[in-house]
C-alpha positions as CSV (number, residue, x, y, z in Angstrom):
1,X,6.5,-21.9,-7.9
2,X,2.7,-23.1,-7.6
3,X,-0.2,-21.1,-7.3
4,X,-0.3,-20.7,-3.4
5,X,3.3,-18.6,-4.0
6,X,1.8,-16.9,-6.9
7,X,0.8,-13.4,-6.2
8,X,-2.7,-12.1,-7.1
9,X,-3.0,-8.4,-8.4
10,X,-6.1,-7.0,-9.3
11,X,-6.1,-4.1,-11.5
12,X,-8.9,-1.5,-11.5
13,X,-9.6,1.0,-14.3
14,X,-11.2,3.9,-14.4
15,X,-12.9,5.4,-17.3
16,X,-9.9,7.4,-19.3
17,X,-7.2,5.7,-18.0
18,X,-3.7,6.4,-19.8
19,X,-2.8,3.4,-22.0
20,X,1.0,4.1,-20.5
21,X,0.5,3.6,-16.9
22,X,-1.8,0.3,-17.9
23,X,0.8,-0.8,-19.7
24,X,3.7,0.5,-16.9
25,X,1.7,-1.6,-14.5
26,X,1.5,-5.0,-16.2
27,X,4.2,-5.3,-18.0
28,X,7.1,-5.8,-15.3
29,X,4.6,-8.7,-13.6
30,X,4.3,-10.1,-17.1
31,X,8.4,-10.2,-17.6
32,X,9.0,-11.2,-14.7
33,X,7.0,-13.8,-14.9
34,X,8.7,-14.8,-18.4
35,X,12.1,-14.2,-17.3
36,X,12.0,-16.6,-14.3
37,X,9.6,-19.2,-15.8
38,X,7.9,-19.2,-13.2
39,X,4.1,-17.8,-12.2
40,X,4.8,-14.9,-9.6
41,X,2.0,-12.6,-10.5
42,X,-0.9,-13.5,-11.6
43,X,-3.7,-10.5,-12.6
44,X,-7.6,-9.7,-12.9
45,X,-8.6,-6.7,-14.9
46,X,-11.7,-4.7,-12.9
47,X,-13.8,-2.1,-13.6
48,X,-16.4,-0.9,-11.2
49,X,-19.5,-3.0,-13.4
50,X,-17.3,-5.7,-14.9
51,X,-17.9,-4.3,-18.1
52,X,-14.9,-2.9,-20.8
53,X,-13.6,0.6,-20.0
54,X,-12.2,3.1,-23.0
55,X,-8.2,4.1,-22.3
56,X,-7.9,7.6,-22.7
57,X,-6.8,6.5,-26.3
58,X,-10.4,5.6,-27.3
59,X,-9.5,1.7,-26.6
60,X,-11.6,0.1,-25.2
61,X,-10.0,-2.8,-22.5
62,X,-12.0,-5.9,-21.4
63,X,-12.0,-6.7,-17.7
64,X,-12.4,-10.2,-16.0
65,X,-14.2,-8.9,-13.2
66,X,-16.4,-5.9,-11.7
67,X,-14.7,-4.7,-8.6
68,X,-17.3,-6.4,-6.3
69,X,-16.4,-9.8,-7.5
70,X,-12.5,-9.9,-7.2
71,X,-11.9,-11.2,-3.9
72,X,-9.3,-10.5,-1.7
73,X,-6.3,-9.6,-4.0
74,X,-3.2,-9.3,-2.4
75,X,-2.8,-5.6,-4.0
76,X,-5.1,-3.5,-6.1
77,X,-3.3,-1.2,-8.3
78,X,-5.6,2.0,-9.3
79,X,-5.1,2.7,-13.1
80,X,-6.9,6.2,-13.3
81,X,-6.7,9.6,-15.2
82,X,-6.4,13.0,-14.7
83,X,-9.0,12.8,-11.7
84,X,-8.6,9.7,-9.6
85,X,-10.3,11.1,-6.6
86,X,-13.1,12.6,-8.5
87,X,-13.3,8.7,-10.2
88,X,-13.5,7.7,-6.4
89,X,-16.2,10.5,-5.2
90,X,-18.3,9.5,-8.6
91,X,-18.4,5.8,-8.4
92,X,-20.4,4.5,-5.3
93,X,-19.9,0.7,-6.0
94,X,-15.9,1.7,-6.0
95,X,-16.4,3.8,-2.4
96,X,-18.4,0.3,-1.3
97,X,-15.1,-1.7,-2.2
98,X,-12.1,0.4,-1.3
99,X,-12.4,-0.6,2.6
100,X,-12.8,-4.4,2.3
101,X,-10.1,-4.2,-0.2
102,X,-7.5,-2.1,2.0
């Protein structure tokens, strides 16, 4: 499989994400991947600056990318909290994205 079959996923995280739901995310892209040997997902980690954003753990995850600067992604998967919309309603950069990403 080459890269024009290969499917880009961005990930977005919002501040106080849930470590599981990262993780429940990626993980079956990843093995899939490693189970056919071949590259079927391929993934950018966002946040709404580009800088690292702290799991609800206290971990803090690196991103690639702000939100902004990810293209056109053939699917954005939201990894937010307790309060996605309010992560929505308090991010203006994020509310600037969403429709060019839809």
């Amino acid at each position: 499989m080459n890269a024009a079959t290969t499917q880009q996923v961005a990930v977005l995280l919002a501040p106080g994400f849930p470590m599981m739901a990262f993780s429940a995310a990626l993980e079956p892209l990843r093995a899939a991947n490693r189970i056919t040997g071949k590259s079927l997902y391929a993934w950018t980690l966002a946040s709404t600056d580009g800088r690292a954003v702290r799991a609800s753990n206290g971990i803090p995850i690196g991103v690639g990318a702000a939100i902004a600067d990810i293209g056109q992604p053939e699917r954005l998967v939201v990894c937010a909290g307790l309060d996605p919309l309010g992560f929505i309603r308090d991010e203006p950069r994020l509310r600037r994205q969403l429709p060019r990403l839809a």
